[in-house]
LUMTIFI-538040 format. One record per residue (C-alpha): residue in three letters; y, z, x. Coordinates in Angstrom, 1 decimal, decimal comma. Last residue first. Layout:
<segus>
["ALA" [Y Z X]]
...
</segus>
This chain:
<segus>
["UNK" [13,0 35,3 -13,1]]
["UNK" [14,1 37,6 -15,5]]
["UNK" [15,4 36,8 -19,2]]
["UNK" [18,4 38,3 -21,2]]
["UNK" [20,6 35,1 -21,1]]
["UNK" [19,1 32,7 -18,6]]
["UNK" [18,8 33,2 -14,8]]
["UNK" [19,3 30,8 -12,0]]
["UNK" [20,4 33,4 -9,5]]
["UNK" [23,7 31,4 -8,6]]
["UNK" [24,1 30,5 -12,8]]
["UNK" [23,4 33,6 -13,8]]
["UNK" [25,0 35,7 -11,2]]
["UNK" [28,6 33,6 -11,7]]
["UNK" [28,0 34,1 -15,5]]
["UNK" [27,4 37,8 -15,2]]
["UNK" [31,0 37,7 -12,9]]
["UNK" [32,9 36,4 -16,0]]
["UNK" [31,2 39,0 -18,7]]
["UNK" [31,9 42,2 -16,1]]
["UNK" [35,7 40,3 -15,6]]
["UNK" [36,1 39,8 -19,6]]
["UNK" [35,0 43,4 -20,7]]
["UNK" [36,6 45,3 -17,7]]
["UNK" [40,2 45,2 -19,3]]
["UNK" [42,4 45,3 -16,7]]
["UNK" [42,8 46,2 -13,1]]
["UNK" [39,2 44,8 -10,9]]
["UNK" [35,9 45,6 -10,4]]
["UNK" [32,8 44,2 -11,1]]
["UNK" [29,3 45,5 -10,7]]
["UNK" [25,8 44,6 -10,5]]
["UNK" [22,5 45,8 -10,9]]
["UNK" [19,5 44,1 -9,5]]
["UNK" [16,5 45,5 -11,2]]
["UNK" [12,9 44,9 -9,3]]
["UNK" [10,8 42,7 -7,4]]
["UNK" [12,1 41,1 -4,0]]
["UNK" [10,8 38,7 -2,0]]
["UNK" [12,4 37,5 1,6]]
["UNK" [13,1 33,9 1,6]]
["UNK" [13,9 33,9 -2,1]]
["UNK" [16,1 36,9 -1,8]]
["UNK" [17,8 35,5 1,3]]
["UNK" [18,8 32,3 -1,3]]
["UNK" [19,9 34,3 -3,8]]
["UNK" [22,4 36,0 -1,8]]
["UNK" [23,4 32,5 -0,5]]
["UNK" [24,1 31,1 -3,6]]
["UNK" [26,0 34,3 -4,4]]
["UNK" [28,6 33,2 -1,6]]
["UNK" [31,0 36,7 -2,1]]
["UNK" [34,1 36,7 -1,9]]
["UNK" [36,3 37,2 1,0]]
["UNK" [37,3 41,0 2,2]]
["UNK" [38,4 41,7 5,9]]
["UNK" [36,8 44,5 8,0]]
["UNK" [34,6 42,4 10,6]]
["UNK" [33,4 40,3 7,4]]
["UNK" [33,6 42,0 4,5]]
["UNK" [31,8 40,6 1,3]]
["UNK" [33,4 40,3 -2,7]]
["UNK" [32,4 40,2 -6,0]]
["UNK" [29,5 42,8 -5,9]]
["UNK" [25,9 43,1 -6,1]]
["UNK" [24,9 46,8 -6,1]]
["UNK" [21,2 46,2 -5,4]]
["UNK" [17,8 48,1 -5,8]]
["UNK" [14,5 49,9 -3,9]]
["UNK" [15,9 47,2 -1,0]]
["UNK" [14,2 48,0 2,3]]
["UNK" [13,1 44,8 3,2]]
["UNK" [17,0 43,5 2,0]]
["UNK" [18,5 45,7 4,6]]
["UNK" [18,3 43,2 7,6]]
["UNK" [19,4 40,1 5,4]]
["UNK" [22,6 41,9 4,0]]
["UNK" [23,7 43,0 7,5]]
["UNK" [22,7 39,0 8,4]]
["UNK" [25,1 38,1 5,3]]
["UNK" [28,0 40,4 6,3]]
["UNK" [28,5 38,9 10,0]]
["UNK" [30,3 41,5 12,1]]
["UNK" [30,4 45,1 10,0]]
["UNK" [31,8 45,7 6,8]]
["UNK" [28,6 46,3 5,1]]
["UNK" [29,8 48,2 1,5]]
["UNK" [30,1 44,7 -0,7]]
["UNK" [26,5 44,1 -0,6]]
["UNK" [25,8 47,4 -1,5]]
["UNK" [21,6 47,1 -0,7]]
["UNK" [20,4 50,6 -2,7]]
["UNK" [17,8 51,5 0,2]]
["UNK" [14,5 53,3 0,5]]
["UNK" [12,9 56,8 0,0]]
["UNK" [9,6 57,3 -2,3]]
["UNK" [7,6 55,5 0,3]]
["UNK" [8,6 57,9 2,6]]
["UNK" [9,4 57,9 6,8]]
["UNK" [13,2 59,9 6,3]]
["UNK" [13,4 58,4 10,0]]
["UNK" [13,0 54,8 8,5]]
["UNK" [15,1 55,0 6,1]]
["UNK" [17,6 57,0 8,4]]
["UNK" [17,3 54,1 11,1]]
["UNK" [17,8 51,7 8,7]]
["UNK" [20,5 53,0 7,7]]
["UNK" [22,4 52,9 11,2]]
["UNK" [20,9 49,7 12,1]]
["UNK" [22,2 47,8 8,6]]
["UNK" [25,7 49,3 9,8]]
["UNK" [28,7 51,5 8,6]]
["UNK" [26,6 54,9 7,5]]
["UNK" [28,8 57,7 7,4]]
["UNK" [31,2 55,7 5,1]]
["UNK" [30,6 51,7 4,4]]
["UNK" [29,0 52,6 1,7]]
["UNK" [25,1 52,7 2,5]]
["UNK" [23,2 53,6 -0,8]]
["UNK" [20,5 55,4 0,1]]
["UNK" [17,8 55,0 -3,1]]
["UNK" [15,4 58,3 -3,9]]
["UNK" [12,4 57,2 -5,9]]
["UNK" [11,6 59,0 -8,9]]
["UNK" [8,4 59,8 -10,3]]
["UNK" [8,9 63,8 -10,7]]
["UNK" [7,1 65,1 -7,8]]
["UNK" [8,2 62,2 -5,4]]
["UNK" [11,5 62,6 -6,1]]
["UNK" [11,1 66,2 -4,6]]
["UNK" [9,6 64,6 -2,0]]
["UNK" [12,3 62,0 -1,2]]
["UNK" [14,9 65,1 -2,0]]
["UNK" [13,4 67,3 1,1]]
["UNK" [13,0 63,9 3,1]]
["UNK" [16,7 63,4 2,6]]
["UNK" [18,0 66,9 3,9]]
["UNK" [15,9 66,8 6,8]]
["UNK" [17,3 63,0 7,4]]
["UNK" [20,9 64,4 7,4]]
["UNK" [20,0 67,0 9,3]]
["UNK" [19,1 65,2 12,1]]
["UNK" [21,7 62,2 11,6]]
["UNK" [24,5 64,7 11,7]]
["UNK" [23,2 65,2 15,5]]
["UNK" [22,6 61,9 16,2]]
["UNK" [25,9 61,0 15,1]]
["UNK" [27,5 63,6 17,1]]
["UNK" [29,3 66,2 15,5]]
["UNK" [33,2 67,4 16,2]]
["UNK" [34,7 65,8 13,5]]
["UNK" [31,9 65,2 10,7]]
["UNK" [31,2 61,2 10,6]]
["UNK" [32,7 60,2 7,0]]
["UNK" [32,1 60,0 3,2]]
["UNK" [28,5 61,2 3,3]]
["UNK" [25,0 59,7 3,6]]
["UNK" [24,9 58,8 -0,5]]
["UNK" [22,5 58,8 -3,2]]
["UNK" [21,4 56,5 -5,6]]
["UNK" [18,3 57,4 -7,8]]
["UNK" [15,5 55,4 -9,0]]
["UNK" [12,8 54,8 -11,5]]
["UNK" [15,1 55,6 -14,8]]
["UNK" [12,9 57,1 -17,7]]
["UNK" [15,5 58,9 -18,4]]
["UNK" [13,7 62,1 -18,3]]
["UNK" [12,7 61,5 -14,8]]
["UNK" [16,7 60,3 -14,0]]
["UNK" [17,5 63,8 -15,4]]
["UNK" [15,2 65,4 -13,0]]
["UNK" [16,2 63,5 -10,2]]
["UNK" [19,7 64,9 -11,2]]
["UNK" [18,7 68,4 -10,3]]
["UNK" [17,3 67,7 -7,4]]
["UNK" [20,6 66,0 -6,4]]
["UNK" [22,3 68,8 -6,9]]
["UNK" [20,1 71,1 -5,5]]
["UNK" [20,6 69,4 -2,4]]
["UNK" [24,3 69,1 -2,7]]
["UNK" [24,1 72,7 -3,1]]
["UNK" [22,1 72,9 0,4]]
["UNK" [24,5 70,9 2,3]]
["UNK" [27,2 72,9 1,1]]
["UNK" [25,2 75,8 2,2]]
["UNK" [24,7 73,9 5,7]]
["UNK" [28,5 73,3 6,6]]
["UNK" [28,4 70,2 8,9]]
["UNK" [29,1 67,4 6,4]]
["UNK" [27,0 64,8 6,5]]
["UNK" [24,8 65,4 3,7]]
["UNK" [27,7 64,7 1,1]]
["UNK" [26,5 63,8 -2,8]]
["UNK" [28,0 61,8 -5,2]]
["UNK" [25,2 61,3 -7,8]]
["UNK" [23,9 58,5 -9,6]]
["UNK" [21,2 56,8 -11,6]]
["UNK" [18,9 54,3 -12,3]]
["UNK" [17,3 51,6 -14,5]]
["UNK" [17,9 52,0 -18,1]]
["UNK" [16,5 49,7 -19,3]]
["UNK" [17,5 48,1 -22,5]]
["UNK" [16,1 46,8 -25,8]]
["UNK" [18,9 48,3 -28,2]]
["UNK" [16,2 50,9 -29,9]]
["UNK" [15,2 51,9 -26,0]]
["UNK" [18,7 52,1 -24,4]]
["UNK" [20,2 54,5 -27,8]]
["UNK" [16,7 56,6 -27,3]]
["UNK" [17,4 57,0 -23,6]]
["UNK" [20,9 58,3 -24,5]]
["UNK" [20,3 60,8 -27,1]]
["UNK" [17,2 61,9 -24,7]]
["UNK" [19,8 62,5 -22,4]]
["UNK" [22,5 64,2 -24,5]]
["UNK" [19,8 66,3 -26,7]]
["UNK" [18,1 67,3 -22,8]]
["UNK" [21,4 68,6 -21,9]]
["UNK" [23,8 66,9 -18,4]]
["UNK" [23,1 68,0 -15,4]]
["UNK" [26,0 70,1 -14,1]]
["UNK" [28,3 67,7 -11,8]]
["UNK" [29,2 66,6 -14,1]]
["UNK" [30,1 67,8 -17,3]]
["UNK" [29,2 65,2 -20,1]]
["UNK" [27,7 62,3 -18,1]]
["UNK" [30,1 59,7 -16,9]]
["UNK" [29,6 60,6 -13,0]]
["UNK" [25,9 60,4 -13,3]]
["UNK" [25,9 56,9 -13,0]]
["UNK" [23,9 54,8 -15,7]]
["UNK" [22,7 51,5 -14,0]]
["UNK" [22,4 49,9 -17,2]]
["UNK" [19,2 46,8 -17,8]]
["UNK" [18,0 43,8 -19,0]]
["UNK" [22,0 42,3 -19,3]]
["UNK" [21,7 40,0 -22,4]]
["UNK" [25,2 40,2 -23,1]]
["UNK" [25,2 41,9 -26,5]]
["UNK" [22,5 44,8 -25,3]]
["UNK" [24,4 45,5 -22,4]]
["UNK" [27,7 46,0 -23,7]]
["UNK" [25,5 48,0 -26,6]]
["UNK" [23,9 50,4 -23,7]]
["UNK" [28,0 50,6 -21,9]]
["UNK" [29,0 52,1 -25,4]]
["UNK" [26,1 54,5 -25,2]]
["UNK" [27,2 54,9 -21,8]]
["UNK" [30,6 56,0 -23,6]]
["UNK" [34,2 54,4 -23,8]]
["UNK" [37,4 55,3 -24,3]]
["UNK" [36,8 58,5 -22,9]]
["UNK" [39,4 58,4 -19,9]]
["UNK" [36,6 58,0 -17,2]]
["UNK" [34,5 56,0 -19,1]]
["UNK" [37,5 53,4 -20,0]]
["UNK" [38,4 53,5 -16,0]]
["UNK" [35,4 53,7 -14,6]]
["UNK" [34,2 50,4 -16,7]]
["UNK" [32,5 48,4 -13,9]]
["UNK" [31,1 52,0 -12,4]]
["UNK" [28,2 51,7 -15,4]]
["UNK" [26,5 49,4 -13,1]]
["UNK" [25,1 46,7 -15,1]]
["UNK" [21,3 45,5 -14,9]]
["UNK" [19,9 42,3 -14,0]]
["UNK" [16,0 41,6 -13,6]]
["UNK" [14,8 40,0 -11,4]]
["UNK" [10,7 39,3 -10,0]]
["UNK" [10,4 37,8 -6,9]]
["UNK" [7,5 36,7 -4,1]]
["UNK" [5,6 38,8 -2,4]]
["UNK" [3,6 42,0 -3,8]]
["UNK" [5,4 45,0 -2,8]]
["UNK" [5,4 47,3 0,5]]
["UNK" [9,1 48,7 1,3]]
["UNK" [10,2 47,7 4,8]]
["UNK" [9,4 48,3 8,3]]
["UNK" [7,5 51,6 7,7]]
["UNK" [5,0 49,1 6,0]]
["UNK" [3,7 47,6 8,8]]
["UNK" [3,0 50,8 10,4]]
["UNK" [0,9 52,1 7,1]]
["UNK" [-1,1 49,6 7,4]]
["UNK" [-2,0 49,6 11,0]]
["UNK" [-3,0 53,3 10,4]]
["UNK" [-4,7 52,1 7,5]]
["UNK" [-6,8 49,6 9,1]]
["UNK" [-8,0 52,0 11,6]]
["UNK" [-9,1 54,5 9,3]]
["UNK" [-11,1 52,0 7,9]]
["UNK" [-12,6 51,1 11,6]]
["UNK" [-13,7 54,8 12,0]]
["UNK" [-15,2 54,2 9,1]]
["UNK" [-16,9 51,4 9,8]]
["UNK" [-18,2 53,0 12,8]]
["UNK" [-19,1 56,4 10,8]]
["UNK" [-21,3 54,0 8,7]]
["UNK" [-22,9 52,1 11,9]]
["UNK" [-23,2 55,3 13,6]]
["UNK" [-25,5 56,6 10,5]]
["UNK" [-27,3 53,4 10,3]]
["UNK" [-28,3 53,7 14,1]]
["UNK" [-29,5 57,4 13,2]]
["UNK" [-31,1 56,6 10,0]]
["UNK" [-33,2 53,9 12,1]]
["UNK" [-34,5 56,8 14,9]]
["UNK" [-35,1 59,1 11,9]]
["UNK" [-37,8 57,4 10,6]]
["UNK" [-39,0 53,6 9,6]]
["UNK" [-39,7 53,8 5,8]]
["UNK" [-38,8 56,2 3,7]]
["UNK" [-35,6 57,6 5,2]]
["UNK" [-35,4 53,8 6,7]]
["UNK" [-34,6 52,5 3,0]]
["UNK" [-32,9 55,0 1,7]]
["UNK" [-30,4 54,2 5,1]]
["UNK" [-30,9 50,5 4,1]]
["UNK" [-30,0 50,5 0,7]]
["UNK" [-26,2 52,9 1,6]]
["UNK" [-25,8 50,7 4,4]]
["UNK" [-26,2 48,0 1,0]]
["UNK" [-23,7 49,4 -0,7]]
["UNK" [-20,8 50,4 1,8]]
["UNK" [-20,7 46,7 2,7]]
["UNK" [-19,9 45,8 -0,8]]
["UNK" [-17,8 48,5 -0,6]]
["UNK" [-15,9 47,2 2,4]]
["UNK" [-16,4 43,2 1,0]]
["UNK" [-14,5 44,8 -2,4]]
</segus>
């Protein structure tokens, strides 16, 4: 507002010395307007640098929980169970939102049909949940560049499903390993050709495209970071797996990553140099408050069994570490 305001009453004065005082005046008004231009442009530069070291939101925090649909592989695998199913699960337990992965739509790989999606969104809406992502498993580190290029119309094709959804965000993948015979830095170069190709695809249809580090190609905060960064998009960030850094001290990989969080995969257990413990949820929470973070913050729970009473146990360890009640944000 003090720019335009600015803008205003340059504008005033240049009528006013075109009537009034000569050229000589519109001339210094003139390098006055293209200095405060030159100092926008400036601004934005600057802007745009701080923002490359995270995603740029309002501060503070905003959650809302969602469900990974991967908590019941097993039932949706065998077709005991449907995401419509996974909707009503939702829907009973006060969970805002499913993460629907693409895995348990009819046919996968192949996008699934318009009557099954829109079936599906219009099952989420009537029940009063979001559904706030999807899936795909994708490999962009593996050296052969037509398989590259199918997994890159593969995910296109699923960022088109997510735009019907209605879902903001997709989760992708680096790749299951480092390609034998490749350098890092060499996978990472076509890697991050391959990603910026999907971020502005996702870009066309209103869907941001969310690197979810597994603990495969990408083993560190450092290394995804540095594709996040070299991918350079607002419509590219990270899905933080909390249960996927392996690394040294899991809770400073966790801290790094949070900037760039589009979304979460909170899970029951850490790794600390390799070894599983469970997860400190109270400490989670606490990195999120120190931080910010607005958005969905799916979990998921895993385990042999029936899935209903471990998803419901581990919402109650989230609800009472995050402080949230049944079915309301924070």
């Amino acid at each position: 507002m003090i720019v335009g305001t600015e803008f205003r009453k340059e504008d005033r004065r240049e009528r006013w010395c075109m009537e009034s005082c000569g050229v000589e005046h519109l001339m210094i008004n003139r390098r006055r307007f293209l200095a405060c231009s030159a100092g926008m442009v400036a601004a934005a530069a600057s802007a745009k640098a701080v923002a490359a070291s995270g995603i740029s939101r309002r501060s503070g925090m905003k959650l809302k929980l969602g469900l990974n649909a991967y908590s019941f592989n097993t039932s949706l695998q065998s077709g005991a169970m449907t995401l419509a199913d996974a909707v009503e699960f939702c829907a009973e337990n006060g969970v805002d939102a499913l993460d629907a992965t693409g895995y348990y739509f009819p046919g996968y790989p192949e996008v699934p049909t318009d009557e099954y999606v829109y079936g599906l969104k219009r099952t989420a809406f009537v029940n009063g949940v979001a559904i706030s992502g999807t899936g795909v498993r994708n490999n962009f580190a593996v050296a052969d560049e037509s398989a590259r290029r199918r997994d890159v119309q593969m995910v296109k094709g699923w960022i088109v499903v997510a735009s019907k959804l209605g879902a903001p965000v997709i989760r992708v993948f680096s790749g299951p390993e480092r390609p034998a015979g490749y350098s890092f830095d060499q996978a990472l170069a076509w890697m991050v050709a391959d990603f910026k190709e999907c971020a502005a695809f996702g870009k066309e249809h209103g869907v941001v495209v969310g690197l979810q580090q597994h603990n495969d190609f990408l083993k560190t905060a450092a290394e995804t970071i540095r594709v996040i960064e070299a991918v350079d998009s607002e419509w590219f960030g990270c899905i933080l797996d909390i249960g996927s850094v392996r690394s040294g001290d899991p809770y400073a990989e966790i801290e790094k990553l949070l900037p760039y969080a589009v979304s979460w995969q909170i899970k029951e257990e850490v790794g600390r140099n390799g070894k599983a413990e469970p997860v400190d949820l109270g400490r989670i929470k606490s990195m999120i408050d120190a931080h910010g973070y607005r958005g969905y913050v799916p979990f998921e729970a895993l385990g042999p069994g029936d899935a209903r009473p471990r998803v419901k146990a581990f919402l109650s360890k989230i609800r009472s570490a995050f402080g949230l009640a049944k079915g309301r944000g924070v």
